[in-house]
N, C-alpha and C positions, 0 to 999 in steps of 0.2 A: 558404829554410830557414836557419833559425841555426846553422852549423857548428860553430862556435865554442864558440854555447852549450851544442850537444850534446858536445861531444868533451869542456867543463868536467864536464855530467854524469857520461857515463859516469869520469870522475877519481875524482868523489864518487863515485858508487856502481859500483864494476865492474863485480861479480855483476848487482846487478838492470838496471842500465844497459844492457850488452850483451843477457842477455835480453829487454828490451824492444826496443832497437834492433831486433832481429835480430828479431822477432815482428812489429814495426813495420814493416822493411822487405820480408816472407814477405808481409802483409797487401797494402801497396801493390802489390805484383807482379801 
């Protein structure tokens, strides 16, 4: 997984970054 690229997203997008993240990471569980 692209750390990197995720951690530039959530930069650009806070708000929707993190709730995706965190929905993203709720799902794989």
């Amino acid at each position: 997984m692209a750390v990197g690229l995720g951690v530039d997203v959530l930069l650009e997008w806070e708000e929707a970054g993190v709730f995706m993240a965190g929905a993203f990471a709720l799902h794989r569980m």
